[in-house]
N, CA and C of each residue as an Amber inpcrd file, in Angstrom:
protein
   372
  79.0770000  36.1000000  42.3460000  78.7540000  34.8160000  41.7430000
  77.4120000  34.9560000  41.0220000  77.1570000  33.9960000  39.7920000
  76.4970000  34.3750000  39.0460000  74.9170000  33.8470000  39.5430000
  73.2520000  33.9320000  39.1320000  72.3160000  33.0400000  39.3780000
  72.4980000  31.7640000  38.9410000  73.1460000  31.3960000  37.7730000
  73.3300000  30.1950000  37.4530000  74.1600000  29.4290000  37.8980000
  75.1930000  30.2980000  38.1180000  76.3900000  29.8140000  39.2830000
  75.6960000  29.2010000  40.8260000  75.3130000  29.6810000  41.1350000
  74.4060000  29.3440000  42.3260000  73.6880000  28.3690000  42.5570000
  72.8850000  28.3870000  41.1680000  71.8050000  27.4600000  41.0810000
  72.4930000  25.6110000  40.6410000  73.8400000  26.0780000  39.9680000
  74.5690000  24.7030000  39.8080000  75.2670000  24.3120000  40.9730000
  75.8520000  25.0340000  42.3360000  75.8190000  24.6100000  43.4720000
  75.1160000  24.4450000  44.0160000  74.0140000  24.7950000  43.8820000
  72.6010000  23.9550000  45.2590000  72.3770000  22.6760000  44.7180000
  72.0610000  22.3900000  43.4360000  72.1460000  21.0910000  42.7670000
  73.3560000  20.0520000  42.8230000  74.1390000  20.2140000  42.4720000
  75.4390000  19.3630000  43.4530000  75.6610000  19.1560000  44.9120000
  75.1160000  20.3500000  45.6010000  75.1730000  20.0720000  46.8180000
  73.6950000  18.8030000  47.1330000  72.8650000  18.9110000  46.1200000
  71.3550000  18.3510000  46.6850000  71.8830000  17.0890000  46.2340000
  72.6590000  16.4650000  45.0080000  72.9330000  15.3590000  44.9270000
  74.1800000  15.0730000  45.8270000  75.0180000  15.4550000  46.1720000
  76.0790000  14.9240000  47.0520000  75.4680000  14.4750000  48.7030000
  74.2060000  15.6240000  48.8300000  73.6060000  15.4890000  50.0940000
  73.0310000  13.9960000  49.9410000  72.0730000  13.8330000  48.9610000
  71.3710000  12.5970000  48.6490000  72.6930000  11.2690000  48.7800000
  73.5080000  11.2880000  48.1470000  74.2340000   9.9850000  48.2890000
  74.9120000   9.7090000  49.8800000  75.6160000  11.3730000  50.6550000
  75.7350000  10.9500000  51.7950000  74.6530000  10.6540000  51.9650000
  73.6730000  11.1990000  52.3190000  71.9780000  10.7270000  53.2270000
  71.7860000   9.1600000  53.0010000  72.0580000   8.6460000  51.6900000
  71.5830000   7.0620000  51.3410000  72.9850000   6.3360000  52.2980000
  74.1530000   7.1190000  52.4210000  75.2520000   6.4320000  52.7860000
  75.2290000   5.8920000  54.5730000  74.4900000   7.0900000  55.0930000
  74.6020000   6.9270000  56.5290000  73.2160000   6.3550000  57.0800000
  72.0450000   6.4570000  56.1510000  70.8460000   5.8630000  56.3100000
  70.9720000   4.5560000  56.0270000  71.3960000   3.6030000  55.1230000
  71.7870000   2.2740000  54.7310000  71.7100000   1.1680000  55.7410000
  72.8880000   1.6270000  56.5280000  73.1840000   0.6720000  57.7770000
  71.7140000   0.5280000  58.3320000  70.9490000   1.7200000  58.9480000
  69.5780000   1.4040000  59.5590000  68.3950000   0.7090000  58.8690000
  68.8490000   0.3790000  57.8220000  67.8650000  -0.1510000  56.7360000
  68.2280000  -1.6560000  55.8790000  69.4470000  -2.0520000  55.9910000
  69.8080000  -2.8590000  55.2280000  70.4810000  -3.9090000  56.2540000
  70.6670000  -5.1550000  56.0850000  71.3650000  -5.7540000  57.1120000
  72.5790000  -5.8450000  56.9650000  73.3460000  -6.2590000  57.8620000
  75.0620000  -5.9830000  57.6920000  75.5590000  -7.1580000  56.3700000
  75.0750000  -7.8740000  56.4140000  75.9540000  -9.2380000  54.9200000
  75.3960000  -8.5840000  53.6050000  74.1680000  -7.6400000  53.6570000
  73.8390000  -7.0690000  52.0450000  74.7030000  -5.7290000  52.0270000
  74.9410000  -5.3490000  52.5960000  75.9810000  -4.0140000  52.6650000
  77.0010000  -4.4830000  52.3310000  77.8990000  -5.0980000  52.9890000
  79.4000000  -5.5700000  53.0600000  79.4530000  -6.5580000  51.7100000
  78.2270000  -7.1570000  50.8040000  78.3540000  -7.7540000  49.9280000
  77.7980000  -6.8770000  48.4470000  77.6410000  -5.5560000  48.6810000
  77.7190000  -4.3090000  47.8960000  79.3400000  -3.4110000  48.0310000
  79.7070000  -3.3030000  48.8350000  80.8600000  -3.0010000  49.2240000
  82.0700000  -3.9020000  48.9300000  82.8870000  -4.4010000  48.3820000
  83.8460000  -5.6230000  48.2640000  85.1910000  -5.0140000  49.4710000
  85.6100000  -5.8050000  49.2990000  86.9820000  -5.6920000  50.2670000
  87.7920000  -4.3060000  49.7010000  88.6240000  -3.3710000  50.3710000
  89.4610000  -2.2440000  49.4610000  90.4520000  -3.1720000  48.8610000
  90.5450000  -2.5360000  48.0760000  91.8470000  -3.0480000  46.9700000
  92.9740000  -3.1320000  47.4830000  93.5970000  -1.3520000  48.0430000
  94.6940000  -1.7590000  48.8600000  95.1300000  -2.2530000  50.1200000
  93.8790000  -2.9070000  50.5640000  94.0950000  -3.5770000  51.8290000
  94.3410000  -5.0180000  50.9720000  93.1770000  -5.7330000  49.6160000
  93.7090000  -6.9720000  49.1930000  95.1350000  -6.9150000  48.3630000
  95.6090000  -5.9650000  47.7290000  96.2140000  -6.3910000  46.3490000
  97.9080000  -5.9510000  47.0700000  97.5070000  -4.6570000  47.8460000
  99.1330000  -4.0220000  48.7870000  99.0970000  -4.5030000  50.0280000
  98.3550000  -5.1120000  49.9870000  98.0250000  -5.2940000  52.1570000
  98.4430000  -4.1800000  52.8030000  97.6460000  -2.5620000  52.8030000
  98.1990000  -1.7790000  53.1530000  96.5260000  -1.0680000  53.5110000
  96.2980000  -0.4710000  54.7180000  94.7090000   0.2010000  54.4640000
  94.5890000   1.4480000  53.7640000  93.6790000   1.8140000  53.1880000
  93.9050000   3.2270000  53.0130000  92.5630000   3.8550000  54.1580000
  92.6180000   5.1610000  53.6280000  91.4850000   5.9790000  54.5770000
  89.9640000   5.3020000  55.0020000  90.1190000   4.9350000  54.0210000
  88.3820000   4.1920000  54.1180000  87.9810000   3.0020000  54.0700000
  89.2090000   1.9990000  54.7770000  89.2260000   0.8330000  55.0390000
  88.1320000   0.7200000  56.1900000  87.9230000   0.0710000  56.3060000
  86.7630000  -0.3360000  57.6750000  85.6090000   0.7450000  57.9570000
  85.3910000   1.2510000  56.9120000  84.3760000   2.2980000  56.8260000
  82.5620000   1.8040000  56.9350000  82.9380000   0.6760000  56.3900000
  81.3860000   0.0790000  55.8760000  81.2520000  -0.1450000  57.2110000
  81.8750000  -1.2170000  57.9250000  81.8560000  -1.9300000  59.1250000
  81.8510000  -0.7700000  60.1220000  82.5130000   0.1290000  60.0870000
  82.0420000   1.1190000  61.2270000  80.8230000   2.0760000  61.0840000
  80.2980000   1.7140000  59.8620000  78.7200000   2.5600000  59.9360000
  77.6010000   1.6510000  60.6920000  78.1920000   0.4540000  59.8110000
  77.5360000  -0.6680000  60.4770000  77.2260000  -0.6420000  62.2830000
  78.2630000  -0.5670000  62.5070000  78.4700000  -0.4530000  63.9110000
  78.0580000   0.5330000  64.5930000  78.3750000   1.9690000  64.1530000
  77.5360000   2.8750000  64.4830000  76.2000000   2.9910000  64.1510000
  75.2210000   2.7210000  63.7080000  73.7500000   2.3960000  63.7200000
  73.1360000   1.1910000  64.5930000  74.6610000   0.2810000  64.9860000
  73.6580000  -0.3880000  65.8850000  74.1230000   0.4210000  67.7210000
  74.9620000   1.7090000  67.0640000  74.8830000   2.1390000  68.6770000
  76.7300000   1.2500000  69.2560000  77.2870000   0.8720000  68.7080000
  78.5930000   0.1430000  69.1780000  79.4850000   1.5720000  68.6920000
  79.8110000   2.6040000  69.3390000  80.8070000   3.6010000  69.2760000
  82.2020000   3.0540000  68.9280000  82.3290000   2.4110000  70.4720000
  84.1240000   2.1040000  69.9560000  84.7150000   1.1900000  69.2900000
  83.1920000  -0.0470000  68.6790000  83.9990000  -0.3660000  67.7090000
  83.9350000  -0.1290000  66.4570000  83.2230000   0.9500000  66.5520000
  83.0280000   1.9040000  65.0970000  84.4440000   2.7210000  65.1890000
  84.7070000   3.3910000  66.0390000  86.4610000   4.0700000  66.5840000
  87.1670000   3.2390000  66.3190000  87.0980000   1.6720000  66.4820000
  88.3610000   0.6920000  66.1340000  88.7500000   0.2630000  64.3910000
  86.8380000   0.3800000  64.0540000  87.4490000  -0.2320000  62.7340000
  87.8270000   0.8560000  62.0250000  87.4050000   2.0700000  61.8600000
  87.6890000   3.0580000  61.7600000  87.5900000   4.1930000  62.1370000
  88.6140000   4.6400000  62.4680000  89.1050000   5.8330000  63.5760000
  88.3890000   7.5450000  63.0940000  88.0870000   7.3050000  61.4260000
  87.5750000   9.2890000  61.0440000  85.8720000   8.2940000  60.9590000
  85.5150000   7.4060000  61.2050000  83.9880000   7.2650000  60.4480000
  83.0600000   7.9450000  61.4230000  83.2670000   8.1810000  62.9110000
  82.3900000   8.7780000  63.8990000  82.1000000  10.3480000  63.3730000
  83.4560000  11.3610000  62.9900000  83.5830000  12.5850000  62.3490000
  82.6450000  12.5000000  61.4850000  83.1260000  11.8030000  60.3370000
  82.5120000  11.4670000  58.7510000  80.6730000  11.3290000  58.9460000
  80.4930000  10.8800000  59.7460000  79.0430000  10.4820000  59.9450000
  78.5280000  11.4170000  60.5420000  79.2840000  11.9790000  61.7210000
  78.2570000  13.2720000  62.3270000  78.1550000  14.3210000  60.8590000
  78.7700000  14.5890000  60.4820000  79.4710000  15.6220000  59.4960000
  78.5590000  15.4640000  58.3250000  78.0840000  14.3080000  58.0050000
  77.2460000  13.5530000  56.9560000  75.8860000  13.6720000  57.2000000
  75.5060000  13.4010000  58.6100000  74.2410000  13.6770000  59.4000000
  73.8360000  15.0110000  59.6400000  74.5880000  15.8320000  59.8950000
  74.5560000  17.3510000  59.7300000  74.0980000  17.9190000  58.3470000
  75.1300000  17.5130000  57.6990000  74.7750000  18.0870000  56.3520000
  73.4600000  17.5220000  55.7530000  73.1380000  16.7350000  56.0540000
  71.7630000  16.1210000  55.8400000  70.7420000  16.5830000  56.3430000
  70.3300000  16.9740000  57.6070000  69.6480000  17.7560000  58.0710000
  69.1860000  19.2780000  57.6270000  70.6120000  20.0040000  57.6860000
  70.8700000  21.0580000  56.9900000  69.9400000  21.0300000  55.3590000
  70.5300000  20.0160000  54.5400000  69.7570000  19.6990000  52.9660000
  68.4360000  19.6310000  53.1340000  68.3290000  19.0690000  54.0030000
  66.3770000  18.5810000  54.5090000  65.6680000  20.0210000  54.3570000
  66.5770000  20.7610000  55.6460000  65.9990000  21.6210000  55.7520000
  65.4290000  22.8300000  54.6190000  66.9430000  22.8250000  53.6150000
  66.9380000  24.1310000  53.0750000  65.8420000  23.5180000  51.8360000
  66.1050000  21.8350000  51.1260000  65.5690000  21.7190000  50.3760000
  63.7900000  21.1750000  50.5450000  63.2280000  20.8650000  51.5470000
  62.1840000  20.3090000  51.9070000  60.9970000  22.0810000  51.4690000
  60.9140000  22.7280000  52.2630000  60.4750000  24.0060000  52.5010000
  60.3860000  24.7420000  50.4060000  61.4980000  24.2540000  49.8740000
  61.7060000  24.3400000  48.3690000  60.6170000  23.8510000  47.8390000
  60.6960000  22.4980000  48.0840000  59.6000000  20.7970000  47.1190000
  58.4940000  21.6250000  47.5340000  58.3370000  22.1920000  48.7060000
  56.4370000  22.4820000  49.1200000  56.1120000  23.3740000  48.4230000
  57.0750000  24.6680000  48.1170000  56.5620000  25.4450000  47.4480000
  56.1160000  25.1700000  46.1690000  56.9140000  24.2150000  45.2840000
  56.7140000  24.2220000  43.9410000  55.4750000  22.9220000  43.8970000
  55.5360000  21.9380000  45.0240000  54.4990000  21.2280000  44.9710000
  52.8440000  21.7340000  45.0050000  53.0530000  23.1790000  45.7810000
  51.4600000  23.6760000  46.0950000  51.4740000  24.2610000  44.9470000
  52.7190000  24.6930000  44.3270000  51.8570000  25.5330000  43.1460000
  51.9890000  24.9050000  41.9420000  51.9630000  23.3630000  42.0160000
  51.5110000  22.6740000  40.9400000  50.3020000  21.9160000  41.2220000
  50.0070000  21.8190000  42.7070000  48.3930000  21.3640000  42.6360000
  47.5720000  22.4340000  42.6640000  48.1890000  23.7690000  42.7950000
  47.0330000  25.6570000  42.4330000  47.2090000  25.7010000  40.9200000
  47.5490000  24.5320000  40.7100000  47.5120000  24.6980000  38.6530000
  47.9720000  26.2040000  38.4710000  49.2400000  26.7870000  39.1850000
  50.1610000  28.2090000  39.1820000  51.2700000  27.9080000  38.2770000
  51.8670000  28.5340000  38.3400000  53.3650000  28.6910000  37.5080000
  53.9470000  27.9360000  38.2880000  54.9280000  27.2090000  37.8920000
  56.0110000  25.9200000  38.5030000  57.0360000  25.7340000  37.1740000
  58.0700000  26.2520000  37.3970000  59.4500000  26.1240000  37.0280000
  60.5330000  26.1290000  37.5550000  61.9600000  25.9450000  37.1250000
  62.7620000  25.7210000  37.8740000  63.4040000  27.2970000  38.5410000
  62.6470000  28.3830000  38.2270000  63.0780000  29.5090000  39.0820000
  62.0860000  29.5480000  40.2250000  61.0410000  29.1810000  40.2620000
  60.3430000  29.1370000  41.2780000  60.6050000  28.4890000  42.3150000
  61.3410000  27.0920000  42.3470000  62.1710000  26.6440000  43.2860000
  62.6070000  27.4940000  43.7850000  63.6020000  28.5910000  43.4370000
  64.5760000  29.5050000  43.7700000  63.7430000  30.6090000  44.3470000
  62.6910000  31.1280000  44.3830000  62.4170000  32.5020000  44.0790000
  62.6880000  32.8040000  45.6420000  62.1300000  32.4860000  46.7200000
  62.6470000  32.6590000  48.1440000  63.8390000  32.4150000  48.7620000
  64.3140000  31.9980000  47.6420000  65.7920000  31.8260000  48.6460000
  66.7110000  32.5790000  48.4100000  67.5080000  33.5430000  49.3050000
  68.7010000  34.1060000  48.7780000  69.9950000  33.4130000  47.9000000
């Protein structure tokens, strides 16, 4: 795989990380009626009366941040997976990308070279 190849997967991965991270952080930050009134009802639960996968998703993050497990399991049955899985990978992003920002941050207050390979230069 190519450097550029590479370098356009860490960047997709850093924005996909960022929207899960805002997705599972939300609930702890926002109250449940401004969420659920960003979120509208699913379509095919209003228009087919039928759920799909990610019906009761909002409501079970909801629920899981205030610590209510099973009825995060009731409203929806994959959101406990989805969230550890989300929380992981978030951590993981923290990790690989935090240790990144410092480098290029010190060597833009050492008035050094700072470009976008320098991000890269330590990392395999």
């Amino acid at each position: 795989m190519t450097s550029d190849l590479k370098t356009a997967f860490r960047y997709v991965w850093l924005v996909v990380s960022v929207v899960t991270g805002c997705a599972i952080l939300a609930p702890f930050v926002c109250r449940p009626a401004t969420l659920h009134s960003l979120f509208p009802a699913c379509v095919a639960r209003v228009k087919y009366h039928t759920a799909c996968p990610l019906c009761g998703m909002t409501t079970a993050f909801i629920y899981l941040a205030g610590g209510r497990w099973r009825d995060a399991q009731a409203a929806n049955s994959g959101a406990i997976p989805l969230f550890l899985a989300w929380l992981v990978n978030l951590v993981v992003a923290l990790d690989y990308w935090l240790p990144a920002a410092g480098r290029t941050l010190a060597a833009r207050i050492a008035g050094g070279p700072c470009n976008r390979r320098h991000l890269f230069r330590d990392i395999p």
